[in-house]
Backbone as CSV, one residue per row, in Angstrom:
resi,resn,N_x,N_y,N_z,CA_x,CA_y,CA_z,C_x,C_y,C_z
1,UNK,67.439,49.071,105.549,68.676,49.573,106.122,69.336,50.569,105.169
2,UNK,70.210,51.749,105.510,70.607,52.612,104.945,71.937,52.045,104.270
3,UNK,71.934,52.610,103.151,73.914,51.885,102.644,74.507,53.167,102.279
4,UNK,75.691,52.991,102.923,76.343,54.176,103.331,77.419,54.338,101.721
5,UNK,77.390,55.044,100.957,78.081,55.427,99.716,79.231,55.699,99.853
6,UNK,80.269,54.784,99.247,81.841,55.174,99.452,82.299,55.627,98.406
7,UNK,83.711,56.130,98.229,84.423,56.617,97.358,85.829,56.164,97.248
8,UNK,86.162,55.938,96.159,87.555,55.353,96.751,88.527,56.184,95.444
9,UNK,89.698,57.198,95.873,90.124,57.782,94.928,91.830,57.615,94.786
10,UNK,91.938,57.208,94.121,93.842,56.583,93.816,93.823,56.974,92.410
11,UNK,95.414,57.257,91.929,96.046,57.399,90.799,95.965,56.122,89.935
12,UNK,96.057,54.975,90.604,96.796,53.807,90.003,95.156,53.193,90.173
13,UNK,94.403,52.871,88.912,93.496,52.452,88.244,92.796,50.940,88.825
14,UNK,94.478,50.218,89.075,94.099,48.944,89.772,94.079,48.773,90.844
15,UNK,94.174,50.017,91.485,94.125,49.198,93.301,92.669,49.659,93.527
16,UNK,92.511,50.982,92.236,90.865,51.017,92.351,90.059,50.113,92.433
17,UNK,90.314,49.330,91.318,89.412,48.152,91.211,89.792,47.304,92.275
18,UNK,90.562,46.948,92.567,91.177,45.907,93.587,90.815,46.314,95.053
19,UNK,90.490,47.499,95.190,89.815,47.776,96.174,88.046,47.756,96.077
20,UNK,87.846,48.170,95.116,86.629,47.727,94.782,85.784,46.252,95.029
21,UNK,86.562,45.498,95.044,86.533,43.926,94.663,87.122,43.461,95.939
22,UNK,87.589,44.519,97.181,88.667,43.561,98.115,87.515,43.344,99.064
23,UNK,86.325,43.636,99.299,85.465,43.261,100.095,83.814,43.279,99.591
24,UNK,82.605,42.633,100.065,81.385,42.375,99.611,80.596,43.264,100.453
25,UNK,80.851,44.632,99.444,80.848,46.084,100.397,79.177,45.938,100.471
26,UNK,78.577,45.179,99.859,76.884,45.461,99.544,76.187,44.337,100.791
27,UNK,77.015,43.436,101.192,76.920,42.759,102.971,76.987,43.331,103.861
28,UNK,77.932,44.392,103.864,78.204,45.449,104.862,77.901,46.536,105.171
29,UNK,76.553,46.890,104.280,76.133,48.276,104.136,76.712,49.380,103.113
30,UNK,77.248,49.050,102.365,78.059,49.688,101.550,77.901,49.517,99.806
31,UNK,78.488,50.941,99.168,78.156,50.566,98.028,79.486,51.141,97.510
32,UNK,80.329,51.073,96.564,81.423,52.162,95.731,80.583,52.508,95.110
33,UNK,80.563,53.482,95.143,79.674,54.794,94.356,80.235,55.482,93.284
34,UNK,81.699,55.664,93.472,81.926,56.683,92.733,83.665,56.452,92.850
35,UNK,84.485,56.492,91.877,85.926,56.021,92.032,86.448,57.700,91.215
36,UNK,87.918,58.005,91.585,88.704,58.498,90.871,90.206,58.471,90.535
37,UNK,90.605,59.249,90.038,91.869,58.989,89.751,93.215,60.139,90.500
38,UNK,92.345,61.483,91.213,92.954,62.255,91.615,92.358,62.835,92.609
39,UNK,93.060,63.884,93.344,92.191,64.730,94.235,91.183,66.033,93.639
40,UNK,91.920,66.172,92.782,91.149,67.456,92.158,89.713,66.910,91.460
41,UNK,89.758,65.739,90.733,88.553,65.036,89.632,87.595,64.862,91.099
42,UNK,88.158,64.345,92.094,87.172,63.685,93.274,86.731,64.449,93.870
43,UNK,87.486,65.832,94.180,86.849,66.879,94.876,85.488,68.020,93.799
44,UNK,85.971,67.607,92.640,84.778,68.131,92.088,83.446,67.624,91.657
45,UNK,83.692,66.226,91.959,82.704,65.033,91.893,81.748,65.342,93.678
46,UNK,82.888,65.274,94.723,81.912,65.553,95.640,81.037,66.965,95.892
47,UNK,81.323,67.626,94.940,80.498,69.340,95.241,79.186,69.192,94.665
48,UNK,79.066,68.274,93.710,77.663,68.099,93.862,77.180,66.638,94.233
49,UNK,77.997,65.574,94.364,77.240,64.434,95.074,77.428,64.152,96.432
50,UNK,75.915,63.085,96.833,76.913,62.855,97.939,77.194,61.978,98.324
51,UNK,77.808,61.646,99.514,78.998,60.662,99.780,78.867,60.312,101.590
52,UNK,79.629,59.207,101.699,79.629,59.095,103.574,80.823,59.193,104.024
53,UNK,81.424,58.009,102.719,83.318,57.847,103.198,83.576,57.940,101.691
54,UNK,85.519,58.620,102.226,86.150,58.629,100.858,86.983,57.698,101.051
55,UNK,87.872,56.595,100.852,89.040,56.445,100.733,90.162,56.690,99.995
56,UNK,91.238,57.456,100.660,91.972,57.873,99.577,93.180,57.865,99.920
57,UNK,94.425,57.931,98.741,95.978,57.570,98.195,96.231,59.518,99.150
58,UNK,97.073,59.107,99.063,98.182,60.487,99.688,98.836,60.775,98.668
59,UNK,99.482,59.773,97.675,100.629,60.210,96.766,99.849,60.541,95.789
60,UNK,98.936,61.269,95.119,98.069,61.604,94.113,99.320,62.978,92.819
61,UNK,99.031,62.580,91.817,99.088,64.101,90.596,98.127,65.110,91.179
62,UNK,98.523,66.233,90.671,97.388,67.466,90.268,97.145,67.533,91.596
63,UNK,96.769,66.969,92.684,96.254,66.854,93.912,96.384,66.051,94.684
64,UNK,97.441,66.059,95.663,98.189,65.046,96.976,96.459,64.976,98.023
65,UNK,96.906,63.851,98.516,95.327,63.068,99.496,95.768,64.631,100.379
66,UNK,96.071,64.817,100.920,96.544,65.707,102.184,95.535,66.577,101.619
67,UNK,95.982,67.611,100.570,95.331,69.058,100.251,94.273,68.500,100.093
68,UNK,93.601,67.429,99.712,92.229,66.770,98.996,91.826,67.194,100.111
69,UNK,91.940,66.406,101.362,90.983,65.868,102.450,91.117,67.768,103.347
70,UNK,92.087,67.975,102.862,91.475,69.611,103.550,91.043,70.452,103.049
71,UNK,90.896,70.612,101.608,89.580,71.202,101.376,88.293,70.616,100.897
72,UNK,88.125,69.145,100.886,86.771,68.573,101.446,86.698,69.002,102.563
73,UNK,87.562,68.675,103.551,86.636,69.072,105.238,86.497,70.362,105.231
74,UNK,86.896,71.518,104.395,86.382,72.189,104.447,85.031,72.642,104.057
75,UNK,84.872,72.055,102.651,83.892,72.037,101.885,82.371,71.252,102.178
76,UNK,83.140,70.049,102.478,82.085,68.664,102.963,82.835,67.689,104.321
77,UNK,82.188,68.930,105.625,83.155,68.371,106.917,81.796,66.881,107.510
78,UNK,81.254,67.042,106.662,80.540,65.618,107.176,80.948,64.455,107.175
79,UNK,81.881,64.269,105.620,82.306,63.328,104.672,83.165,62.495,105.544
80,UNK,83.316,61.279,105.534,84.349,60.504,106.841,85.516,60.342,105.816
81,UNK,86.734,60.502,106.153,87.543,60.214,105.645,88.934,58.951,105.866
82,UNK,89.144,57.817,105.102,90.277,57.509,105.388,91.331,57.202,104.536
83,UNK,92.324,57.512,105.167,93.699,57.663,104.000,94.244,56.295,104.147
84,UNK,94.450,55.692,102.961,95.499,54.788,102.812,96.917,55.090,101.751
85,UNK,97.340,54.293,102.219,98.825,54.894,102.012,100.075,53.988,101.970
86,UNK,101.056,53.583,100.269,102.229,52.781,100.831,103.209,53.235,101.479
87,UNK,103.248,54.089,102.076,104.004,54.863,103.229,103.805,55.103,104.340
88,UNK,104.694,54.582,104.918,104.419,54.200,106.606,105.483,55.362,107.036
89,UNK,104.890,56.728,106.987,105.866,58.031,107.455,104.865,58.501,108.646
90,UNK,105.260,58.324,109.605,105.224,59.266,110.657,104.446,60.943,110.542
91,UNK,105.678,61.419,110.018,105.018,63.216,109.358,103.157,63.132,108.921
92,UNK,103.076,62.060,107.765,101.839,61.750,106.962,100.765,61.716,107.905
93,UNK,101.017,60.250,108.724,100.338,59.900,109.924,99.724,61.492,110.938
94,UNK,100.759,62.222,111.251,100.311,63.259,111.984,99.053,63.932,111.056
95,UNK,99.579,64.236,109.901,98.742,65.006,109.231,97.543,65.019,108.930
96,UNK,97.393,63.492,108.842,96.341,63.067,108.339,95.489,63.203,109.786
97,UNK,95.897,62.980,111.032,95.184,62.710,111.590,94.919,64.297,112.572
98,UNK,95.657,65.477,112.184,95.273,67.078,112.288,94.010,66.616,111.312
99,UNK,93.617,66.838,110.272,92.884,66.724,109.524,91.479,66.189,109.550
100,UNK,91.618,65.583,111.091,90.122,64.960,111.551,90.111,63.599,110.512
101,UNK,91.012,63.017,109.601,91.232,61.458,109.550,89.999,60.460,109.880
102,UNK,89.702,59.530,109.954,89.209,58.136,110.405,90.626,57.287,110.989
103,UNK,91.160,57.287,110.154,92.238,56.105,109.869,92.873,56.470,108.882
104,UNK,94.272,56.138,109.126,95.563,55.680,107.840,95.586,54.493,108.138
105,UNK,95.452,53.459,106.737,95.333,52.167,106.653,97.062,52.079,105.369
106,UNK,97.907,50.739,105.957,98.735,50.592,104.772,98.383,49.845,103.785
107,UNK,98.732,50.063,102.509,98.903,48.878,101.254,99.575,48.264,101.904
108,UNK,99.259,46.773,101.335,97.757,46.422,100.801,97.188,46.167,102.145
109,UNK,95.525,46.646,101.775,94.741,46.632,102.711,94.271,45.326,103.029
110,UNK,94.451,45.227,104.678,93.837,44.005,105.089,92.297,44.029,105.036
111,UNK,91.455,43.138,104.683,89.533,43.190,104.466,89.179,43.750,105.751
112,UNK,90.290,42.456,107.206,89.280,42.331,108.605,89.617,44.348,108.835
113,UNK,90.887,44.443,108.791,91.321,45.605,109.358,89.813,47.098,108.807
114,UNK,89.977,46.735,107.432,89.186,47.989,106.605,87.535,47.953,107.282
115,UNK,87.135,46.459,107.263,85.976,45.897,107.688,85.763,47.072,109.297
116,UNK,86.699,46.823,110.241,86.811,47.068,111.678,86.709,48.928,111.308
117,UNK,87.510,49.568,110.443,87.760,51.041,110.479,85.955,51.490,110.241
118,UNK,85.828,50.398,108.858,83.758,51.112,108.469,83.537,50.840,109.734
119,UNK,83.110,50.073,110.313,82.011,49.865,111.229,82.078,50.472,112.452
120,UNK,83.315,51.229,112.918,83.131,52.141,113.664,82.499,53.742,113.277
121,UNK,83.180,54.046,111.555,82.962,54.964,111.078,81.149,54.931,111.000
122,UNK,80.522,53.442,111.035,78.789,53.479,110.789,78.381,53.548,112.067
123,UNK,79.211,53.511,113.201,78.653,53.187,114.558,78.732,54.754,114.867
124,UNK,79.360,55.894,114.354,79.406,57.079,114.747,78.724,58.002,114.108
125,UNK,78.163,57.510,112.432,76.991,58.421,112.061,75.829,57.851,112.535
126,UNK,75.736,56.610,112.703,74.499,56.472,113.530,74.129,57.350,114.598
127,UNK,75.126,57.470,115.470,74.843,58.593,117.135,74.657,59.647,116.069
128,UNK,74.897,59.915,115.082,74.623,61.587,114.745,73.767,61.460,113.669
129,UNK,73.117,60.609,113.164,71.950,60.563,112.313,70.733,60.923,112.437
130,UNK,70.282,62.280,111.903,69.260,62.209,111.899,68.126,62.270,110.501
131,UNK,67.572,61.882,110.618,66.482,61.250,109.724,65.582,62.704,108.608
132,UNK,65.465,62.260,107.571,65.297,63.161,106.801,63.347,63.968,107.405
133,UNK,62.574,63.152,107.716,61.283,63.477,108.307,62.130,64.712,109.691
134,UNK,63.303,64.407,110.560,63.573,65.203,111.344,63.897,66.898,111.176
135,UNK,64.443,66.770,110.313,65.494,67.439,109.539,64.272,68.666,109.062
136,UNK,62.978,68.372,108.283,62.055,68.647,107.999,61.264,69.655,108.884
137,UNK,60.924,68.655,110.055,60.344,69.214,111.436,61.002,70.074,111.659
138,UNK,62.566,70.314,112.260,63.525,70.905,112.543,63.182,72.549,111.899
139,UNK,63.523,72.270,109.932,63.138,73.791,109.752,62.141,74.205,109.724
140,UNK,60.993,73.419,110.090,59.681,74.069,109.424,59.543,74.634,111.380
141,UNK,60.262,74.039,112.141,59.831,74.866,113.847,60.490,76.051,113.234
142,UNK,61.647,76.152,113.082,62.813,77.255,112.723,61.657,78.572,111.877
143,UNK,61.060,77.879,110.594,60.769,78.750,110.256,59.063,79.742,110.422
144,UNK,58.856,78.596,111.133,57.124,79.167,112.103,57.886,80.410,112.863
145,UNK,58.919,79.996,113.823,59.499,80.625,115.126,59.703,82.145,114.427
146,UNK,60.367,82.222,113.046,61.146,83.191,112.294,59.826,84.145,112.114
147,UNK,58.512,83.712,111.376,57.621,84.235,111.320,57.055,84.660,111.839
148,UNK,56.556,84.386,113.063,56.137,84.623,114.447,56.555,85.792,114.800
149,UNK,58.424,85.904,114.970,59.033,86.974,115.331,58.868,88.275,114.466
150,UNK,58.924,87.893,113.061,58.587,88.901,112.132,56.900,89.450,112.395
151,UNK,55.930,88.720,112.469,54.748,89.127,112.568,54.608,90.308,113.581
152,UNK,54.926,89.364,114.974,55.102,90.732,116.219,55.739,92.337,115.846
153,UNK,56.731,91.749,114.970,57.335,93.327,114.695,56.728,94.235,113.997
154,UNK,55.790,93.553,112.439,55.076,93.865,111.749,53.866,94.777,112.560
155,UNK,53.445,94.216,113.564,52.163,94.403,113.965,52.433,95.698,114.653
156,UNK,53.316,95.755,115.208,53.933,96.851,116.220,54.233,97.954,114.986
157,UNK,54.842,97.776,114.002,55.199,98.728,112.906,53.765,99.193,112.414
158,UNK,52.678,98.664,112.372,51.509,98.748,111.626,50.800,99.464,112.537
159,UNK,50.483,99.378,113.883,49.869,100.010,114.702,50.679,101.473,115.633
160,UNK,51.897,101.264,114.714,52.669,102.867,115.412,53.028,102.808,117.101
161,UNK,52.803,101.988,117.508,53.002,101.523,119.323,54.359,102.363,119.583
162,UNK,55.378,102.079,118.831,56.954,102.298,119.115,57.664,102.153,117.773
163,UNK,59.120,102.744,117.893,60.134,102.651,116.736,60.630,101.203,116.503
164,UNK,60.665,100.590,115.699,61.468,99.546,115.167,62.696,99.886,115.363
165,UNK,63.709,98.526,116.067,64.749,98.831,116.218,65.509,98.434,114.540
166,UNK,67.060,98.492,114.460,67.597,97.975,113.670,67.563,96.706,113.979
167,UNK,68.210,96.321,114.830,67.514,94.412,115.402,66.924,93.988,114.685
168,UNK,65.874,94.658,115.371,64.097,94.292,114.869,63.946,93.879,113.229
169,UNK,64.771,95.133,112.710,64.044,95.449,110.737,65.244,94.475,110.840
170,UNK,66.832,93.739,111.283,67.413,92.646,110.158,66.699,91.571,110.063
171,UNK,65.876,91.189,111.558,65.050,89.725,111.620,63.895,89.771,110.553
172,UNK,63.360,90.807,109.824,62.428,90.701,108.729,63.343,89.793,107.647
173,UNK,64.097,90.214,107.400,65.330,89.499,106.268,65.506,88.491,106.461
174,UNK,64.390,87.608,106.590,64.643,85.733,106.500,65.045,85.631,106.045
175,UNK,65.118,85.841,104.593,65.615,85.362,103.240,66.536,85.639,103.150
176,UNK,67.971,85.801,102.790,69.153,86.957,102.106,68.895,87.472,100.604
177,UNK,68.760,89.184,100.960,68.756,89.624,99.559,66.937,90.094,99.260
178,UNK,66.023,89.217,100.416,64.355,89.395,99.709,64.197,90.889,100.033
179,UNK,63.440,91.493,99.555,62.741,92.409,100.328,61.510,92.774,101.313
180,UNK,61.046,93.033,101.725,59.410,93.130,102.281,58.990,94.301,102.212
181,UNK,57.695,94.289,102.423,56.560,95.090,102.224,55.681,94.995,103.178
182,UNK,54.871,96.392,103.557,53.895,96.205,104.524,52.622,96.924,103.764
183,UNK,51.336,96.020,103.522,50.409,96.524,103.123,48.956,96.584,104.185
184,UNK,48.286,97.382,104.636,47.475,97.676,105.554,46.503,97.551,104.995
185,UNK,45.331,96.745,105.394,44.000,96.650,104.823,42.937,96.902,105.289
186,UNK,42.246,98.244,105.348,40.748,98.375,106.335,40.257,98.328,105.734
187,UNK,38.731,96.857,106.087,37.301,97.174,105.518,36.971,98.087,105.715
188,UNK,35.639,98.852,104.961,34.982,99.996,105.289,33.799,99.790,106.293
189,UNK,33.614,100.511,107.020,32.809,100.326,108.016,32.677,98.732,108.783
190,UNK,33.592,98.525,109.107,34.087,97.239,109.755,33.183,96.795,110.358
191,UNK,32.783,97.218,111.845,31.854,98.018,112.920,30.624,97.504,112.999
192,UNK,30.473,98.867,111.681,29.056,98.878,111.417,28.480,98.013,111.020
193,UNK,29.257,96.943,109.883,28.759,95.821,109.316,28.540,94.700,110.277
194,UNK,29.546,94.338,110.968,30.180,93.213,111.592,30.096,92.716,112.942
195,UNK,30.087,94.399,113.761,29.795,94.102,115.230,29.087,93.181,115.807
196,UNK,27.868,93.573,115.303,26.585,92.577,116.039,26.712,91.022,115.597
197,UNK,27.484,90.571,114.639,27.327,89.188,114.074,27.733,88.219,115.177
198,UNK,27.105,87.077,115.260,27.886,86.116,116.035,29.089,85.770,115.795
199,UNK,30.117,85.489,116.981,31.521,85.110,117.181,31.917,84.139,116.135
200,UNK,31.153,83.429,115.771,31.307,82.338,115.064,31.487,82.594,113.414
201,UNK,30.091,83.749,113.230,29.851,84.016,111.903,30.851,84.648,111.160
202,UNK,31.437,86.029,112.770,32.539,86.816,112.392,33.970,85.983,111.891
203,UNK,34.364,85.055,113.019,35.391,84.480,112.469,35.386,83.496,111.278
204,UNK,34.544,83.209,110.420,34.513,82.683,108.942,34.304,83.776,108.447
205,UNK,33.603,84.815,108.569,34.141,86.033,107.480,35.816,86.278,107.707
206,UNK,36.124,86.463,108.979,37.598,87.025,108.714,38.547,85.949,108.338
207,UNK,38.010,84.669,108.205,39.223,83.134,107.823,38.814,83.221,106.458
208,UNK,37.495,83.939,105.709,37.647,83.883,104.417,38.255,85.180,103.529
209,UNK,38.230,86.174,104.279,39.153,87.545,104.225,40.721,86.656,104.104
210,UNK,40.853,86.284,105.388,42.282,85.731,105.357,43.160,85.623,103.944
211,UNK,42.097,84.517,103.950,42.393,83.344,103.192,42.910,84.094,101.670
212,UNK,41.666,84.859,101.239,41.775,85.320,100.387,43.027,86.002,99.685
213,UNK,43.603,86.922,100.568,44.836,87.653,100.646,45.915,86.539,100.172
214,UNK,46.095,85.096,101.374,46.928,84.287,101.398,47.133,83.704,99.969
215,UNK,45.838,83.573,99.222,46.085,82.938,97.748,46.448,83.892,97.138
216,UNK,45.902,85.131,96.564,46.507,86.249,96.141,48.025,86.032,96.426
217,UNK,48.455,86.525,97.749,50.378,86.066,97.671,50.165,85.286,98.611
218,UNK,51.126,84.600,98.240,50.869,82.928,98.747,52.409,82.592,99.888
219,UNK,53.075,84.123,99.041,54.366,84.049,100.086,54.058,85.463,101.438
220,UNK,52.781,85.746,101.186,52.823,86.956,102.125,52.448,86.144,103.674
221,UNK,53.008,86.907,104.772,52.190,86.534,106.085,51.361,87.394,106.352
222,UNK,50.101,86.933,106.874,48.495,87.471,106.583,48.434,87.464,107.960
223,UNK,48.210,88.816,108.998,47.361,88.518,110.482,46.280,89.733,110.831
224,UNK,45.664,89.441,111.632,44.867,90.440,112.345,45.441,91.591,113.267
225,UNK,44.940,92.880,113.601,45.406,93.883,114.170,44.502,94.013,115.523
């Protein structure tokens, strides 16, 4: 089973821990991962780790929960967020919950209540979970599809058929920033050598032609004309 990594970030040291300790987060799928003391320390902790849920104080130094949780969702709009808070203000409440929120929970936190907020928050990345093998599949269709499209254009550029549009030459630019190159390769007397060979024989000469090129650059796309 997956355990979903929390965060729990408050000023006041002991409700850290005390939140830490207020439930048997490792029964429930859960781990505290990672604690802080502000919004600013936590928001630079999440830019490179990662995380599922934060829980976090509103009344923070250096960085109030409010500004925290809006530029995480900006930064990391995956991240579930819920605010707790000893302030039962109205204004807060709105804000938090513009903010795309989970929940505002009050000090001190009830277990059943916090218990009830995760398990909806796990019942909703589940519907949107997908699996790292997916994720995989996903770009490697993306990036066959990308190639594909580039090849056709290539081929059309190589055989002079028609003008390349601008369209056409940005979709070469998979990459941002790469460049490309088009290099044309005729055997000599192609024809003469090759014609008469069987279908069979021909296509292992040209899969070992291929091939060849492909190890040479290993990032080039290699096709027939």
């Amino acid at each position: 089973n997956t355990v979903r990594r929390i965060m729990i970030v408050d000023d006041e040291q002991l409700i850290r821990e005390g939140l830490a300790e207020l439930i048997d987060w490792k029964r429930h799928g859960y781990e505290v991962a990672a604690q802080a003391g502000d919004g600013r320390e936590a928001l630079e902790y999440l830019m490179s780790h990662q995380m599922d849920v934060v829980l976090t104080d509103i009344k923070m130094p250096f960085l109030d929960g409010i500004e925290f949780a809006r530029q995480l969702r900006r930064e990391r709009p995956e991240i579930h967020i819920v605010f707790i808070s000893g302030y039962d203000d109205f204004d807060l409440v709105r804000k938090a919950l513009q903010l795309g929120a989970c929940d505002y929970l009050l000090k001190p936190l009830e277990p059943e209540l916090l218990l009830e907020v995760l398990g909806r928050i796990d019942r909703d990345m589940e519907r949107h979970e997908v699996t790292q093998a997916e994720l995989d599949r996903i770009r490697m269709d993306a990036r066959q599809a990308s190639r594909q499209r580039a090849q056709k254009i290539l081929r059309q550029l190589a055989l002079g058929s028609r003008n390349i549009t601008d369209a056409e030459l940005s979709q070469l630019d998979w990459e941002a920033g790469q460049e490309c190159g088009l290099l044309l390769a005729e055997v000599d007397r192609y024809y003469a050598r090759y014609a008469s060979l069987h279908a069979d024989k021909l296509g292992l000469i040209q899969d070992r032609m291929l091939e060849r090129l492909r190890t040479d650059e290993p990032d080039a796309m290699v096709f027939e004309l």
